[in-house]
C-alpha positions as semicolon CSV with decimal commas, in nm:
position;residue;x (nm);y (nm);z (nm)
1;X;0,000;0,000;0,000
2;X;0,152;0,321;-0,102
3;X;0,081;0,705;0,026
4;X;-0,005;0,988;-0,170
5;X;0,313;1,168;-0,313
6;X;0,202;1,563;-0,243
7;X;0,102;1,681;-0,603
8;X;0,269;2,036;-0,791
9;X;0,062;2,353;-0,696
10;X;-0,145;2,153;-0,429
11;X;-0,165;2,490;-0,247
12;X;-0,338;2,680;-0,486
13;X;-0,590;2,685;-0,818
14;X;-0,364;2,876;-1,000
15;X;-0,185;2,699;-1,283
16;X;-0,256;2,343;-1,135
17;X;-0,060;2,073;-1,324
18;X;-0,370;1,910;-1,552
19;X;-0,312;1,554;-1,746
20;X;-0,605;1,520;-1,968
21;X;-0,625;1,156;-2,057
22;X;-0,719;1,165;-2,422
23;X;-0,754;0,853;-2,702
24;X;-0,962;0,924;-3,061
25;X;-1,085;0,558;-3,013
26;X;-1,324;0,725;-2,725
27;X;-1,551;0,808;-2,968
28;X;-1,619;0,453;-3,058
29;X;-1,844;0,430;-2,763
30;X;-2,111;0,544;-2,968
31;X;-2,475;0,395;-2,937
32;X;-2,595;0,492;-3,326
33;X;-2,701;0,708;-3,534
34;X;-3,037;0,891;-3,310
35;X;-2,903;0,788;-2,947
36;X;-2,884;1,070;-2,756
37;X;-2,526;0,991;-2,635
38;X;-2,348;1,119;-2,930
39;X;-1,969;1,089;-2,880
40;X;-1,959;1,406;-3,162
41;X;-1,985;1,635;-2,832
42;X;-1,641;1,467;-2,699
43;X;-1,511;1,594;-3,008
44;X;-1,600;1,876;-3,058
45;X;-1,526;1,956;-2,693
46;X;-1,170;1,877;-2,744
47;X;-1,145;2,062;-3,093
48;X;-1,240;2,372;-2,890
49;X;-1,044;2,317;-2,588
50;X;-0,720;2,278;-2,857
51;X;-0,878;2,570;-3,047
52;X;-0,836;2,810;-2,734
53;X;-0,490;2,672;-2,653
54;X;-0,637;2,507;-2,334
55;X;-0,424;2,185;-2,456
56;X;-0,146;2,327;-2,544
57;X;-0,032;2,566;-2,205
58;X;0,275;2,383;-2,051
59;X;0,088;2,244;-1,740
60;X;-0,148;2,053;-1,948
61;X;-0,044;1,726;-2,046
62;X;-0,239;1,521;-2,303
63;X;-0,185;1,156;-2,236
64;X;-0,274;0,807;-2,411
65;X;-0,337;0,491;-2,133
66;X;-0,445;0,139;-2,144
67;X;-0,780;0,057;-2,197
68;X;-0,870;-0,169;-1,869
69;X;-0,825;-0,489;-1,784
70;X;-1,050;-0,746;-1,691
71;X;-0,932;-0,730;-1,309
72;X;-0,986;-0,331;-1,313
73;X;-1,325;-0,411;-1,402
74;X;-1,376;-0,686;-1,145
75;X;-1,360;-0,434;-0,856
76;X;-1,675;-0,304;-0,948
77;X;-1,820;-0,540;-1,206
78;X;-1,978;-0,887;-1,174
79;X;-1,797;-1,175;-1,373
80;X;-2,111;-1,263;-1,581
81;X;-2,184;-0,895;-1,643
82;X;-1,847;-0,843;-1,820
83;X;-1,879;-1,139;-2,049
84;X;-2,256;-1,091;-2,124
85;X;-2,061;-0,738;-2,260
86;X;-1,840;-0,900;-2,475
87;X;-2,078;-1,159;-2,613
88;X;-2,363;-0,870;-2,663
89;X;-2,087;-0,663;-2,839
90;X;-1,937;-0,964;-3,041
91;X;-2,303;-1,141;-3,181
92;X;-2,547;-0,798;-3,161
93;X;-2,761;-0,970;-2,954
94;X;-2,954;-0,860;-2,644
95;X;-2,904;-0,981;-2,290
96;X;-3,210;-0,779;-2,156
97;X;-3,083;-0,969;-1,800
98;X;-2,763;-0,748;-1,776
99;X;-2,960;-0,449;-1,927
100;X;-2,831;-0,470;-2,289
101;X;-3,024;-0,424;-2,582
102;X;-3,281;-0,133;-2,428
103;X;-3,377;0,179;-2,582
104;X;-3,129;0,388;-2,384
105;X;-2,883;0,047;-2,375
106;X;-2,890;-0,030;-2,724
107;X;-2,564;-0,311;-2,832
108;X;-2,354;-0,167;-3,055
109;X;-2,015;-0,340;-3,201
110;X;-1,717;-0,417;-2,973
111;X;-1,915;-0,231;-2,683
112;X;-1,681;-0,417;-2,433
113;X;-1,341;-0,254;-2,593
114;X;-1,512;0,082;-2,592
115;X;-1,643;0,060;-2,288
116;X;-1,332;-0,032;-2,083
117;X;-1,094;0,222;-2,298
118;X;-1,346;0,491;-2,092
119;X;-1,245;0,280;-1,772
120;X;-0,877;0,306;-1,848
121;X;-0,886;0,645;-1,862
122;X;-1,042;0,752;-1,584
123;X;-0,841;0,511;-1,334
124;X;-0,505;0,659;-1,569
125;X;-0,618;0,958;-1,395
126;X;-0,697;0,845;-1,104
127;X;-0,331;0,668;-1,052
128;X;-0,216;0,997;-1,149
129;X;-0,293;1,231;-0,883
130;X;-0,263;0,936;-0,617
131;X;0,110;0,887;-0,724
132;X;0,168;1,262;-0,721
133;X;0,249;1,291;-1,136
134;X;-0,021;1,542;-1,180
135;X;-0,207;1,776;-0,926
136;X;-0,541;1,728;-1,133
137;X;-0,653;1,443;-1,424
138;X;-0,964;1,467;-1,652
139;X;-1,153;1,186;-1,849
140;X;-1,433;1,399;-1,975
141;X;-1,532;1,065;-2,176
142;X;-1,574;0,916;-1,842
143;X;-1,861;1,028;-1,564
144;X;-2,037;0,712;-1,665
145;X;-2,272;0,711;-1,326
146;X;-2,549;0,489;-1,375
147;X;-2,396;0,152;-1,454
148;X;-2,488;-0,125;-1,219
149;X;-2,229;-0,429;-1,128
150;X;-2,435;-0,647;-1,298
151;X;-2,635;-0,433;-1,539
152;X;-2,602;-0,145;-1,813
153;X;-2,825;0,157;-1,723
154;X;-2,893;0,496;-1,803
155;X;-2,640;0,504;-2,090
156;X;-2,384;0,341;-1,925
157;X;-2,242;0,038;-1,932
158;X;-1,900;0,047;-1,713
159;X;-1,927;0,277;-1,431
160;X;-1,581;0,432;-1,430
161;X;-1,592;0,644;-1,188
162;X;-1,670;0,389;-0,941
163;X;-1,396;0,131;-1,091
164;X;-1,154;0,444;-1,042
165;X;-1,246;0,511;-0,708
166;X;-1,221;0,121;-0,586
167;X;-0,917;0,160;-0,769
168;X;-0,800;0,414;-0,505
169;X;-0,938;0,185;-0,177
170;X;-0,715;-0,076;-0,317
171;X;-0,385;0,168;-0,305
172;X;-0,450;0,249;0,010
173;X;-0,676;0,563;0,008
174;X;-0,883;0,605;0,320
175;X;-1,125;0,879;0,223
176;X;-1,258;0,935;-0,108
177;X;-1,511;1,207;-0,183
178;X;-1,724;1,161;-0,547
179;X;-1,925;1,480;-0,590
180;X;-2,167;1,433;-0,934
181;X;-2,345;1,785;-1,052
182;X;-2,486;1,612;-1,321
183;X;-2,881;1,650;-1,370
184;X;-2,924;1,254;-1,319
185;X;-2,887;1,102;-0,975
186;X;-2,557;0,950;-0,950
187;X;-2,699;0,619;-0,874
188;X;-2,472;0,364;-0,984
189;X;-2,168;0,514;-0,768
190;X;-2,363;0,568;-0,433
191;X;-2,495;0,201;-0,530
192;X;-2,144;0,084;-0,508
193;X;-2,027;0,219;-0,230
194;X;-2,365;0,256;-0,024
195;X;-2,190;0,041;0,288
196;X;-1,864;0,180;0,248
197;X;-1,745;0,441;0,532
198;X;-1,461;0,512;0,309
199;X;-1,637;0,679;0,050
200;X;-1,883;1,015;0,051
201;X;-2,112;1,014;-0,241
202;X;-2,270;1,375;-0,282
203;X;-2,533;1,430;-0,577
204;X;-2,752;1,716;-0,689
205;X;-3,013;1,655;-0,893
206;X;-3,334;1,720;-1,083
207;X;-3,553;1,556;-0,817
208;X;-3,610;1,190;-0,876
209;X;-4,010;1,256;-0,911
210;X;-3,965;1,398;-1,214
211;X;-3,668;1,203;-1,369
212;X;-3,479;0,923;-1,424
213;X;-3,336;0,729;-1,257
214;X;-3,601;0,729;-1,002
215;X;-3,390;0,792;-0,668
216;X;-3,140;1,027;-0,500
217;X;-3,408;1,136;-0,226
218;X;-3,261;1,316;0,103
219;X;-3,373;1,002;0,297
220;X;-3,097;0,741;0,136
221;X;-2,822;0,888;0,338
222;X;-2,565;0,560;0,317
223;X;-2,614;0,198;0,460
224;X;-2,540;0,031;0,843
225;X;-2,239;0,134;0,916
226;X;-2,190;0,382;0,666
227;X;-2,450;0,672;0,777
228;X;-2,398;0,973;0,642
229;X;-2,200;0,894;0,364
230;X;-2,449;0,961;0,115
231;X;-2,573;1,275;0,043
232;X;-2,802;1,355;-0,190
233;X;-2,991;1,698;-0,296
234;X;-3,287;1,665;-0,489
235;X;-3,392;2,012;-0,658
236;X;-3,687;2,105;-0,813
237;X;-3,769;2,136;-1,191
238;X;-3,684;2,478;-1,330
239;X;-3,390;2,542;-1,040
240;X;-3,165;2,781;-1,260
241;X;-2,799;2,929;-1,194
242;X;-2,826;3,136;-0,889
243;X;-3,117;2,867;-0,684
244;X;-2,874;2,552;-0,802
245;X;-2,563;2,750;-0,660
246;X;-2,680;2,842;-0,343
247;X;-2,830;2,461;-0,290
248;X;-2,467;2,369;-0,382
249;X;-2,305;2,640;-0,164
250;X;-2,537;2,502;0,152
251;X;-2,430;2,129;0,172
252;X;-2,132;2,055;-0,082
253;X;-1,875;2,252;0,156
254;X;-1,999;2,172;0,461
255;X;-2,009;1,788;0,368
256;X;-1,619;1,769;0,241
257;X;-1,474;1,978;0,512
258;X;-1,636;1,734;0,766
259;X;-1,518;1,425;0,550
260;X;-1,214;1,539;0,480
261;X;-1,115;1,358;0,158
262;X;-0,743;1,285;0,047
263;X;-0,869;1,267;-0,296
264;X;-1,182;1,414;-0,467
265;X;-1,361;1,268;-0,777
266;X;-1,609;1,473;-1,000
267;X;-1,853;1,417;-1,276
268;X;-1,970;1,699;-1,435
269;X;-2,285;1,602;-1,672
270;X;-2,417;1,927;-1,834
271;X;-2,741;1,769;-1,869
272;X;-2,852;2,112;-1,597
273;X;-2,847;2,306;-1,902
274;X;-3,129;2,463;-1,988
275;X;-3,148;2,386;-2,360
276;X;-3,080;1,997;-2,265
277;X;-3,358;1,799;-2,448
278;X;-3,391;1,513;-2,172
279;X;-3,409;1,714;-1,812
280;X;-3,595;1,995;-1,638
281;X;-3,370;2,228;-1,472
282;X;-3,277;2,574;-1,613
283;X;-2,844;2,645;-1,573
284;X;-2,671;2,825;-1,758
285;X;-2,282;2,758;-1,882
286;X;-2,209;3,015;-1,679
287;X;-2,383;2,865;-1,416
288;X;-2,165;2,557;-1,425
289;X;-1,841;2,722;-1,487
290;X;-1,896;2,852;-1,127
291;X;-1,970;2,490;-0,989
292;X;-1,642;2,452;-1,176
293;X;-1,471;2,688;-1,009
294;X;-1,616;2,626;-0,653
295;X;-1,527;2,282;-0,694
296;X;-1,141;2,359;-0,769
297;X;-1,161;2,585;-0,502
298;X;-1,273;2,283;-0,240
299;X;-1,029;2,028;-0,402
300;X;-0,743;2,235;-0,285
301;X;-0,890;2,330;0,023
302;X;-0,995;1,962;0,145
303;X;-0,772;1,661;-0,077
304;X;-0,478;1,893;-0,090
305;X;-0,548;1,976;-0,468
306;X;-0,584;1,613;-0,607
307;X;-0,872;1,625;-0,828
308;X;-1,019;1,340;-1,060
309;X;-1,255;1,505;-1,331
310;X;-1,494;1,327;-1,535
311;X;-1,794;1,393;-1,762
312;X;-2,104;1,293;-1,805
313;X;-2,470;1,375;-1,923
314;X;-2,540;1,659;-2,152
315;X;-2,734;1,606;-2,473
316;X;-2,738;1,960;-2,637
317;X;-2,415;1,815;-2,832
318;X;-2,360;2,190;-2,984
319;X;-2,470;2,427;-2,801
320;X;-2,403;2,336;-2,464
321;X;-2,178;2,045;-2,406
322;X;-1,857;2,167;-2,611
323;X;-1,837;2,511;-2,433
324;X;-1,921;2,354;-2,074
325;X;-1,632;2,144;-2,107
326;X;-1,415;2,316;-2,269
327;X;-1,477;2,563;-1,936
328;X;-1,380;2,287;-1,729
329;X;-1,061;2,182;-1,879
330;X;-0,936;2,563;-1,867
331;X;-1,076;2,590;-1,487
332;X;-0,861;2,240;-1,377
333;X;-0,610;2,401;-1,568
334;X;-0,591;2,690;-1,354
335;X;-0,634;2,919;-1,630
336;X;-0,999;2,991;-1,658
337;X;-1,170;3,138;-1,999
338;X;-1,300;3,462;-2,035
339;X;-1,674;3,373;-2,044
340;X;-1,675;3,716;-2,299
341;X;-1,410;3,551;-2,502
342;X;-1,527;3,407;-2,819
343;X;-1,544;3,088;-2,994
344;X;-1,224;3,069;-3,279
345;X;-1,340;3,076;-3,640
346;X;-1,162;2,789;-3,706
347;X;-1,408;2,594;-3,420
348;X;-1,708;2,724;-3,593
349;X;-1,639;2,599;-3,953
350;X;-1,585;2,290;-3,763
351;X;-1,867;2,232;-3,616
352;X;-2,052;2,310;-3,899
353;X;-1,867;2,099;-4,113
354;X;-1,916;1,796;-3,891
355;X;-2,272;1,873;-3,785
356;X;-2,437;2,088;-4,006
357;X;-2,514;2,311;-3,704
358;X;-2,421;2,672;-3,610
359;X;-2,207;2,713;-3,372
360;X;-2,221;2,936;-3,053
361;X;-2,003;3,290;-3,115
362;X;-1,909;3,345;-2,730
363;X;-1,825;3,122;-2,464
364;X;-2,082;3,286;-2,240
365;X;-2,454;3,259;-2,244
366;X;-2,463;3,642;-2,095
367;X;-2,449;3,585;-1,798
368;X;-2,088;3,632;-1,690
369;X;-2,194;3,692;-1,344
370;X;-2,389;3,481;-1,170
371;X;-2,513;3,618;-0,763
372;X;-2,556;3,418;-0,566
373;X;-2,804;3,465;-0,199
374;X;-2,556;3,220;0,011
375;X;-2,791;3,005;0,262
376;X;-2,624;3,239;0,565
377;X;-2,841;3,505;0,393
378;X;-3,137;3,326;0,520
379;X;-3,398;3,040;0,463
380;X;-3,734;3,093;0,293
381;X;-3,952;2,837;0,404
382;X;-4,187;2,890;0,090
383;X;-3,955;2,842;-0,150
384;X;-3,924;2,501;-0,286
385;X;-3,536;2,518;-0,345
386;X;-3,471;2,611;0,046
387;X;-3,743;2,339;0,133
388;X;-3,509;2,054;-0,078
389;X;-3,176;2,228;0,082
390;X;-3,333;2,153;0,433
391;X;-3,418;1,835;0,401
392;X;-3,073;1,729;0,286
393;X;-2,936;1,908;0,578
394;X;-3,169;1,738;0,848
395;X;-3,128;1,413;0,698
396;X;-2,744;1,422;0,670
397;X;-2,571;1,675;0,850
398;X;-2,621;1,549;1,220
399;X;-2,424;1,199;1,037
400;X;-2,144;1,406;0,999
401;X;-2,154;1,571;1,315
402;X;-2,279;1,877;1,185
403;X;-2,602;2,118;1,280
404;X;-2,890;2,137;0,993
405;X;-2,954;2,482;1,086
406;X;-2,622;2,615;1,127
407;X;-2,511;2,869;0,893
């Protein structure tokens, strides 16, 4: 069992040392032509981020990795469950048992390869800010949240995030924090890790009564033995930049600094968008490239800088998910874009050459500046927002030793 090495610039978000773990055969985890999941918004998010320079500043390092191995995938994934992958990838064929084959599951050619390449990456970042070669990694292929041990869901068929994480137990790691923004309740990883002290699983949400995958309520707050290590804030439909932020800025700090993480995963699904087609709440780019920043902020401030970031969601493959990403590789970077700054000509003709689409001009959606009424401002007991903030807070916080109503 080794120890973290300390990671470059662990003191500070400024000019953090970023490996971005990058392959072209990502995009062969690909679900055909109508899926929602098109891998074209992987590529064009890293044709921007390369447009802007993001890739190219000297504390970025782009780096190919192995795809994962079977016993990778054993720490989260059940024996049968991998080779029902293989054999649904190999013949075409359906195993509706292990959730292949569905609507948002469909089997598509060498899905096991594909799948596991995503794996590899992430826990390729994950080994690098345990063993101290990189303050931050990023696998914004990765973030897949909902798969199952034994079952494809939601999209997903490997949950690497969770593999990536196990991956860390197994080196030694005695406190991991996994903290998913995406729209989606992070399911599959609090799933995995439900019973397991070792891990805090933090998710905000659209709330589960109006949206797959049917859970994530303030009640499931982690299993015998492990209370309090799930935390989960379910918002309302329609929550939009500055309601989403202060829910975020009233339980995601509070949580960490009482868990006190050595290293912290993220996914960021941009499914919260307003323009996405399959979810109901109402942010902004802006609105996540603060949850960006807040987030870099608290990885400093509680893991001593070691940061795992992953995707996710996000299904406005244009519009939304390029720029939103492209955001987040610059903020792990330490060199955040000028929301005002706008999109290189070069990126546009891209886009529209490979889509057929018109591209966004700016990286901002106008809202540069997003206020935000922190939750020591006050708590309205009428709005719906405050009421979902509370409950997380009464269900959780005393867990973790802390007061619900504090502020």
């Amino acid at each position: 069992m080794s120890s973290p090495s300390a990671p470059p610039s662990a003191a500070s978000p400024e000019n953090c040392g970023l490996r971005v773990l990058w392959d072209e055969r990502l995009t062969a985890y690909d679900f055909g032509p109508g899926h929602p999941m098109n891998p074209v918004r992987v590529e064009l998010t890293m044709a921007l981020a390369r447009d802007l320079g993001v890739l190219d500043r000297p504390n970025v390092d782009v780096r190919a990795f192995d795809a994962a191995d079977d016993a990778l995938l054993r720490l989260v994934h059940d024996e049968d469950y991998l080779a029902a992958v293989r054999q649904a990838g190999t013949t075409g064929l359906a195993q509706p048992r292990h959730g292949l084959g569905t609507a948002d599951n469909p089997v598509f050619l060498n899905m096991h390869d594909a799948s596991a390449l995503v794996v590899g990456a992430s826990v390729a970042g994950a080994r690098a800010v345990w063993e101290g070669e990189a303050a931050h990694a990023a696998n914004i292929s990765g973030g897949l949240h909902h798969a199952m041990p034994g079952t494809a869901s939601g999209f997903c068929v490997y949950n690497d995030a969770a593999v990536a994480i196990r991956w860390l137990l197994e080196q030694g790691a005695e406190r991991v924090a996994y903290v998913d923004v995406d729209v989606h309740h992070g399911d599959g990883v609090q799933a995995v890790f439900y019973d397991d002290p070792r891990v805090l699983t933090v998710s905000l949400h659209e709330t589960p009564r109006t949206l797959f995958p049917g859970t994530g309520f303030p009640n499931e707050t982690g299993g015998k033995g492990a209370e309090g290590t799930a935390v989960n804030v379910a918002l309302p439909p329609g929550t939009g930049d500055a309601a989403w932020l202060r829910a975020f800025d009233a339980v995601v700090p509070q949580v960490l600094r009482a868990f006190r993480p050595q290293v912290l995963v993220t996914q960021h699904g941009a499914d919260v968008h307003a323009l996405d087609p399959l979810a109901h709440l109402t942010l902004s780019v802006d609105g996540q490239r603060a949850a960006y920043a807040a987030l870099h902020r608290l990885a400093h401030e509680v893991a001593g800088g070691r940061w795992l970031v992953t995707g996710g969601g996000g299904y406005e493959l244009v519009q939304v998910v390029p720029r939103a990403w492209t955001h987040l590789l610059a903020e792990a970077a330490g060199a955040p874009i000028d929301p005002e700054a706008a999109t290189p000509d070069e990126w546009r003709a891209f886009v529209r050459g490979r889509t057929d689409e018109i591209a966004p001009r700016r990286m901002t959606d106008g809202t540069a500046r997003v206020d935000v009424r922190t939750w020591e401002s006050g708590y309205d007991p009428a709005n719906p927002v405050d009421q979902a903030v509370l409950a997380t807070r009464r269900a959780v916080f005393p867990e973790l030793g802390l007061d619900p109503l504090d502020v």
